[in-house]
N, C-alpha and C positions, 0 to 999 in steps of 0.2 A: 754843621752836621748835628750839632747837640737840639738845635730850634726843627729841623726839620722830622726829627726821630723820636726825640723825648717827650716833645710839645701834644704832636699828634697822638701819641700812644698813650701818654697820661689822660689826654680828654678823652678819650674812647672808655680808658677804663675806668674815668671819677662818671661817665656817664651809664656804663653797665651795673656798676654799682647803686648808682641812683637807680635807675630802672630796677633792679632786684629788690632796693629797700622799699619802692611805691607799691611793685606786687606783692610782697609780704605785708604791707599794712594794709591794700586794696585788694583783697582777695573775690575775684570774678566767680560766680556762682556759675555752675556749670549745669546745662538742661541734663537729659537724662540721656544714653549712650544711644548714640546712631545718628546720623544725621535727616533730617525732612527732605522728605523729596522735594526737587526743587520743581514746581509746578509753573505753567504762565502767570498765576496770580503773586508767586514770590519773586520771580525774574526780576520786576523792574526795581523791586528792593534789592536786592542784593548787588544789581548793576548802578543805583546809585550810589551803596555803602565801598563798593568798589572803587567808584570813581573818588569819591572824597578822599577814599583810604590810600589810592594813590596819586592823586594829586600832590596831598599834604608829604607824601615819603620823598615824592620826585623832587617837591621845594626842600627837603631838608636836606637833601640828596647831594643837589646843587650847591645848596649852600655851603654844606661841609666841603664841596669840592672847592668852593670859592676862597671858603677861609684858608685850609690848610694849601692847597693847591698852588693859588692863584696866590695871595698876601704871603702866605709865609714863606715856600719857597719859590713862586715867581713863573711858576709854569703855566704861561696862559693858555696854551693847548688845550689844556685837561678837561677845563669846564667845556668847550665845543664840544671834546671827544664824551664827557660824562652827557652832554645832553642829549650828544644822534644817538647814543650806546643805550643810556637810559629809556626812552622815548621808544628806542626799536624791542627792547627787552619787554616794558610793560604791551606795548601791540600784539608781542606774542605766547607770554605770559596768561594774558588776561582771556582770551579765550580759551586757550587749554585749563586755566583753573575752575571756569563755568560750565565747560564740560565734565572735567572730572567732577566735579560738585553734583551736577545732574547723574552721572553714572551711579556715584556712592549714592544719594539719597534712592535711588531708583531700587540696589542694591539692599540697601538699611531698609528699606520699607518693604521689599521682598521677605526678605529673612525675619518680618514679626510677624 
């Protein structure tokens, strides 16, 4: 019980704390408020920064299912169910977010 509960929970939170100590010393400059419309000539940017951006989340994704899941307590299920579940989620995720993204810029450029 202690390896399956403690293990997991401490990594999650010595990794949120990393992540808040990297933003606080790498602070992301931020453009100016509203988002750009997203035009044909932006599209195929953003649908490659999307694809790397999830690529890389679905491998870390996995992994974490692999480690905690699969190695430490043994459930080999999880990683199948994390891949169709994963997989199915980004398919429908990802065009609902390229749409909203086209609505707001559309929006934000309206309203200047």
């Amino acid at each position: 019980m202690l390896r399956q509960v403690v293990v997991p929970v401490l990594a999650a939170y010595l990794l949120c704390v990393a992540l808040v100590l990297f933003g606080a010393r790498h602070p992301v400059r931020r453009p100016g408020f509203g988002a750009p419309a997203l035009t044909r000539d932006r599209l195929p940017g953003l649908l490659r920064y999307l694809a790397r951006l999830e690529i890389g989340g679905y491998a870390v994704l996995l992994l974490i299912i692999a480690v905690f899941s699969v190695l430490i307590v043994g459930d080999r299920e999880a990683l199948w169910s994390a891949t169709w579940s994963g997989a199915f989620l980004l398919l429908v995720a990802t065009p609902v977010f390229v749409a909203l993204s086209a609505l707001a810029g559309r929006q934000n450029h309206r309203s200047i």
